[in-house]
C-alpha positions as CSV (number, residue, x, y, z in Angstrom):
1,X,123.9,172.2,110.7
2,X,122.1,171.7,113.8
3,X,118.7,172.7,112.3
4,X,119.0,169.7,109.8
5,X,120.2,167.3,112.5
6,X,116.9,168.3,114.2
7,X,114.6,167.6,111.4
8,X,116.6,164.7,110.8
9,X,115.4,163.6,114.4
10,X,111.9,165.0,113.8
11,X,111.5,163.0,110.3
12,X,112.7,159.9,112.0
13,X,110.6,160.3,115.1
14,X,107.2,161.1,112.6
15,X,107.7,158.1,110.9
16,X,108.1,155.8,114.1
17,X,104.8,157.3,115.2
18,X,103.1,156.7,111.7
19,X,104.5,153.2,111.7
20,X,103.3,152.2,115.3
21,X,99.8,154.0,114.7
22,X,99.8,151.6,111.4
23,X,100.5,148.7,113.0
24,X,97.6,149.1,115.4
25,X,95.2,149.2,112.8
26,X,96.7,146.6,111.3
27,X,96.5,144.3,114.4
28,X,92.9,145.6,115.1
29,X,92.0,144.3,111.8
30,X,93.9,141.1,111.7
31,X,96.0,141.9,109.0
32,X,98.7,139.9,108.8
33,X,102.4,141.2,107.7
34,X,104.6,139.0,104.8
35,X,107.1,137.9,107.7
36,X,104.3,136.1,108.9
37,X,103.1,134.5,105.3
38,X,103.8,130.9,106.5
39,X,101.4,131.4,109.1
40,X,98.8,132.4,106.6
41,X,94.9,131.1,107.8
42,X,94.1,130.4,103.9
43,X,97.5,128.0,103.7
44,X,97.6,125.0,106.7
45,X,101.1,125.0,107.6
46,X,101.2,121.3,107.4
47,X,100.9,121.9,103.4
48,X,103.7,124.2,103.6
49,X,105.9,121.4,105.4
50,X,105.1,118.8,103.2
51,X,105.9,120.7,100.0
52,X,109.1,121.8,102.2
53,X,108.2,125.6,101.8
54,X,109.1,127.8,104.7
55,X,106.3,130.2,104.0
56,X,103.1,131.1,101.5
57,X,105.9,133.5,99.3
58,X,107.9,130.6,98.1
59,X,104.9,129.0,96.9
60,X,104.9,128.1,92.9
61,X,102.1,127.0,90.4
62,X,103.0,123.6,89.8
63,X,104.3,122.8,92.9
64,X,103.1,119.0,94.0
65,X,104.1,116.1,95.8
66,X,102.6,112.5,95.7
67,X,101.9,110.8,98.5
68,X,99.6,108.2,100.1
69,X,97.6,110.6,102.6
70,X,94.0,109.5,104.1
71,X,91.0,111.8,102.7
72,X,88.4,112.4,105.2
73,X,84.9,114.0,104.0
74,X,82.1,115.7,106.4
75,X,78.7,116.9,105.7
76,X,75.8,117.5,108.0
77,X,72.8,116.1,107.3
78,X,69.3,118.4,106.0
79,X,71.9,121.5,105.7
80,X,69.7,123.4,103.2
81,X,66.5,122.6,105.3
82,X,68.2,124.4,108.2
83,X,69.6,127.0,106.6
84,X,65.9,128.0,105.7
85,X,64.9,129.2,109.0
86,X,67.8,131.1,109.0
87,X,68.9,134.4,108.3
88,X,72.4,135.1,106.1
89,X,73.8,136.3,109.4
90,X,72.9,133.5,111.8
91,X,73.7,130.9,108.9
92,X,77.4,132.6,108.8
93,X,77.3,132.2,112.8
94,X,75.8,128.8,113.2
95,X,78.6,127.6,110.5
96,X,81.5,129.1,112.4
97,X,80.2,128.1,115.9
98,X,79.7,124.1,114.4
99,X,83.3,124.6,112.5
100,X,84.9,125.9,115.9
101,X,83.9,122.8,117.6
102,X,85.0,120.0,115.0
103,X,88.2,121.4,113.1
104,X,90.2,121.9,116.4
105,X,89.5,117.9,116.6
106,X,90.8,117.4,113.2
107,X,94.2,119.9,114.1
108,X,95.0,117.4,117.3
109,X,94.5,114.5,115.7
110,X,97.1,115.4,112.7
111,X,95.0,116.3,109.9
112,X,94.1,119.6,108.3
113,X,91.9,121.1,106.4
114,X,92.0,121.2,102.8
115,X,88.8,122.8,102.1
116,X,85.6,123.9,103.3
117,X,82.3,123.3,100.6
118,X,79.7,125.1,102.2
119,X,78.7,123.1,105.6
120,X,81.3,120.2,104.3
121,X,85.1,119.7,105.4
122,X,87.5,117.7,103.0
123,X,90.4,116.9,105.6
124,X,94.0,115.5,104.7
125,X,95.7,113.1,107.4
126,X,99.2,113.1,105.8
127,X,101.0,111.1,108.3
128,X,101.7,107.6,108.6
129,X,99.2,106.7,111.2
130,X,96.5,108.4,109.4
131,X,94.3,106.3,109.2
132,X,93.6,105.9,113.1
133,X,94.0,109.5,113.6
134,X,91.2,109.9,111.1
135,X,89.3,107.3,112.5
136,X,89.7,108.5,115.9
137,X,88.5,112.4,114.8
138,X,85.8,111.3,113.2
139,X,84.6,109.4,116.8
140,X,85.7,112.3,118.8
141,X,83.8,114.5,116.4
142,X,81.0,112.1,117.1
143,X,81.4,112.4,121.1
144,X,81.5,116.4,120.2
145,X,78.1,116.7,118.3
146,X,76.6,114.8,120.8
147,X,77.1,117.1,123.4
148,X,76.4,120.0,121.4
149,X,73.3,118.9,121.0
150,X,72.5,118.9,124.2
151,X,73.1,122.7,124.4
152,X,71.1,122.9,120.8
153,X,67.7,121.1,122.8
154,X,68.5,123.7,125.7
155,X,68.2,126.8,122.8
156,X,64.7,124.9,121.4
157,X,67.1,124.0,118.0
158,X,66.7,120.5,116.0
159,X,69.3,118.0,117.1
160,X,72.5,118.3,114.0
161,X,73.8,114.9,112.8
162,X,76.4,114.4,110.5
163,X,77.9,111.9,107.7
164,X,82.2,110.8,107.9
165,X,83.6,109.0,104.7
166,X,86.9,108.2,105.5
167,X,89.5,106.9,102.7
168,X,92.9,106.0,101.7
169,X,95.3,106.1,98.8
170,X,97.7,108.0,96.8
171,X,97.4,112.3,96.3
172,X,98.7,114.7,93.9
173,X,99.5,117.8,96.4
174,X,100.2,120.9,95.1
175,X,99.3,124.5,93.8
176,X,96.8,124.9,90.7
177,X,95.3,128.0,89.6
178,X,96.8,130.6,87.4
179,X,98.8,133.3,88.3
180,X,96.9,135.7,90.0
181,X,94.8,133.1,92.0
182,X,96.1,130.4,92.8
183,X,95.0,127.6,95.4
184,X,96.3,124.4,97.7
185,X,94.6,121.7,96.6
186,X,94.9,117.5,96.1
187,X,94.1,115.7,93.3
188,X,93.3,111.6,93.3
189,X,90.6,108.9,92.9
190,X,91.1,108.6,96.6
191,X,89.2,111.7,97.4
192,X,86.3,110.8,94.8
193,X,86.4,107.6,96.8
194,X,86.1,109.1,100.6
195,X,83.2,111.4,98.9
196,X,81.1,108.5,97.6
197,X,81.7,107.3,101.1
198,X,80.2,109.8,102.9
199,X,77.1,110.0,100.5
200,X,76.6,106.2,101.5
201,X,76.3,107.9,105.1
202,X,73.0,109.1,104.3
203,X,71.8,106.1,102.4
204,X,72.2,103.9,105.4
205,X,71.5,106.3,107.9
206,X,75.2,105.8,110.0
207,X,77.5,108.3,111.1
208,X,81.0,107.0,109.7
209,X,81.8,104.9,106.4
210,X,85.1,103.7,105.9
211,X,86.9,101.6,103.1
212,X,88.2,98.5,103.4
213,X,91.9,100.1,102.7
214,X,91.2,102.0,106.2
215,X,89.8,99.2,108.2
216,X,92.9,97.0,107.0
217,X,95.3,99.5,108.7
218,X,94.1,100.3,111.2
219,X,96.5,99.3,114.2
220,X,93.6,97.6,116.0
221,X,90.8,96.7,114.3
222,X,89.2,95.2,116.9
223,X,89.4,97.8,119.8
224,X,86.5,99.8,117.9
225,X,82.8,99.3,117.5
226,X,82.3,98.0,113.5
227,X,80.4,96.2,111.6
228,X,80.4,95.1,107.9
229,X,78.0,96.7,105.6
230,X,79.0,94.5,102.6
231,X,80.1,94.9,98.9
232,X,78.5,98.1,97.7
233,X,78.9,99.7,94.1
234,X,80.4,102.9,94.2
235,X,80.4,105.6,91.6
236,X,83.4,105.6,89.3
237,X,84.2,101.9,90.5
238,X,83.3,98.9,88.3
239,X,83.8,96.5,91.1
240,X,82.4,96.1,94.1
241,X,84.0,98.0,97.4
242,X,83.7,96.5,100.7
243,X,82.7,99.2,103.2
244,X,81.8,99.3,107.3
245,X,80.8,101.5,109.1
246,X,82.5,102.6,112.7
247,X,79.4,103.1,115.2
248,X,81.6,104.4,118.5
249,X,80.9,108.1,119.8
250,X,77.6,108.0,119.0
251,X,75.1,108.9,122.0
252,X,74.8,106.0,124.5
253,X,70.4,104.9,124.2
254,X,71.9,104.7,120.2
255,X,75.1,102.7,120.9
256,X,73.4,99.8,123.4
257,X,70.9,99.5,120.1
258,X,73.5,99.2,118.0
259,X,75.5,96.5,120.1
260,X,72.3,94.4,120.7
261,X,71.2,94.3,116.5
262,X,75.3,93.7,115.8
263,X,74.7,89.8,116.5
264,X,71.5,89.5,113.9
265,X,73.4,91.7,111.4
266,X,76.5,89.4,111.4
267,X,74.0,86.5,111.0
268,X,72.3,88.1,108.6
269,X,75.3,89.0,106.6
270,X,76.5,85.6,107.0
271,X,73.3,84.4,105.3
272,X,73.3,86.6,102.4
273,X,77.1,85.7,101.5
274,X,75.5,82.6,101.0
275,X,72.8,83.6,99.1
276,X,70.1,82.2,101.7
277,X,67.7,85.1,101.5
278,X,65.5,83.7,103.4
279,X,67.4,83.2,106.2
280,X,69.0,86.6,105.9
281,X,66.0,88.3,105.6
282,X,64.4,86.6,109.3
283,X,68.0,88.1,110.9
284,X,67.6,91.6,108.9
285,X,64.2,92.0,110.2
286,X,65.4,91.2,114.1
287,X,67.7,94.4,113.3
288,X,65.1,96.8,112.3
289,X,62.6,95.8,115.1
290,X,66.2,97.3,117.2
291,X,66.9,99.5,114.8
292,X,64.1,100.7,112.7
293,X,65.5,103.9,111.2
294,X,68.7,101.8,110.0
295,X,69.2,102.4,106.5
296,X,71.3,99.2,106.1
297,X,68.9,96.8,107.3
298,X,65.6,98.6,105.3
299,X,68.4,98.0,102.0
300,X,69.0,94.6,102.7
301,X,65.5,93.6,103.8
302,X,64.1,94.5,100.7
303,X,66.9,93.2,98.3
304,X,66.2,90.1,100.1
305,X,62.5,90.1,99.5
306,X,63.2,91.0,95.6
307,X,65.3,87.4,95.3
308,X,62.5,85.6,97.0
């Protein structure tokens, strides 16, 4: 009897010492265990709270919720061209050290991340003040890149600049996929909408687009830097949107430009409403001898020229 109580105690004590020496390789790979599923790094927990699952496991396909949620789209500018002097390795780095520095931003603020495409973030601001919490990141992401760089001209690299389309309306949130691969996602016009947005970044040559939706809730309009960029057509629309584009966080030589063309925009704007091309064109022209790599004015300044 006492020689099976004592492999009893040696069988038990083996298997403690397997288990702990599994758990160490575990943890020194990162593995993570099914008690802590809801804290999966493919699943934002905010996604689990809003389809009122406690973790990944109770997840279904099919599972959805609609609600109005503001989309927010990133993409920096000449990615392939800088990829090119890279190797895989450093591209893999230079994306994670750039991703390290602006989704943290997006976490504070109340958003997540939905997806990642490449060098571009599609972010979710589910909350009710979403739209200023988007707005906000997408400044303070602004504020971020400039300082970064100024540690990119210290390392001999080519300053990064990036495109924000921000949008609002209401998503289909749920799981899609089959059964053995299946995937968080949101479905709606809206995020078409916030893409097109941030293409119309790098036609203009600004930092952050955002619908007329946005700028109509935001809390205070007023207490950011803006300016009206007009009735634009946007893919998959047939009428006109009205877009404008935020210009705070950008880097201070670029901001006092930006503030002392604002005045002849406005005027130029206020022209073309009125179909006085003329006139619009002499105030678009003021803008680009401030501003000559704006996008906006070089659009306008030769649609004016066309109706003349």
């Amino acid at each position: 009897m006492r020689y099976i109580f004592l492999a009893f105690l040696l069988g038990f004590a083996t298997a403690v010492i397997v288990m702990v020496i599994i758990l160490k390789i575990r943890k020194s790979q990162g593995t993570k265990f099914l008690p802590l599923r809801n804290d999966d790094p493919f699943v934002p927990r905010v996604f689990l709270e809003i389809l009122k699952k406690e973790s990944v496991d109770q997840l279904r396909l099919g599972d959805h919720v609609r609600q109005e949620m503001t989309v927010f789209f990133s993409d920096i500018r000449q990615f392939t061209t800088l990829l090119e002097a890279l190797t895989p390795e450093e591209s893999f780095k230079f994306i994670n050290s750039y991703l390290a520095r602006i989704v943290p931003i997006i976490t504070k603020n109340g958003g997540f991340v939905d997806k990642y495409i490449g060098d571009a973030i599609m972010a979710i601001f589910p909350r009710t003040n979403g739209t200023d919490m988007a707005v906000l990141s997408a400044i303070e992401i602004q504020k971020t890149l400039v300082e970064y760089n100024i540690h990119r001209a210290k390392m001999n690299y080519r300053p990064l600049s990036i495109g924000i389309g921000i949008h609002i309306g209401t998503l289909m949130m749920g799981v899609v996929g089959v059964e053995d691969r299946m995937q968080n996602t949101v479905i709606s016009d809206a995020v078409n909408h916030a893409s097109r947005l941030e293409g119309m970044c790098k036609a203009y040559n600004v930092s952050i687009v955002v619908s007329e939706q946005i700028f109509k809730k935001l809390e205070e309009p007023g207490s950011y830097m803006y300016r009206f960029l007009g009735k634009v057509r946007v893919k998959g629309k047939v009428e006109p949107v009205s877009v404008f584009e935020i210009f705070d966080g950008l880097n201070q030589e670029l901001l006092e430009r930006k503030k002392k063309a604002n005045r002849y925009w406005e005027e130029g704007m206020l022209s073309f409403s009125k179909k006085d091309y003329l006139a619009a064109l002499k105030q678009f022209r003021k803008v680009r001898e401030i501003l000559p790599e704006d996008g906006a004015a070089i659009c306008y300044t030769d649609y004016c020229m066309e109706k003349l």
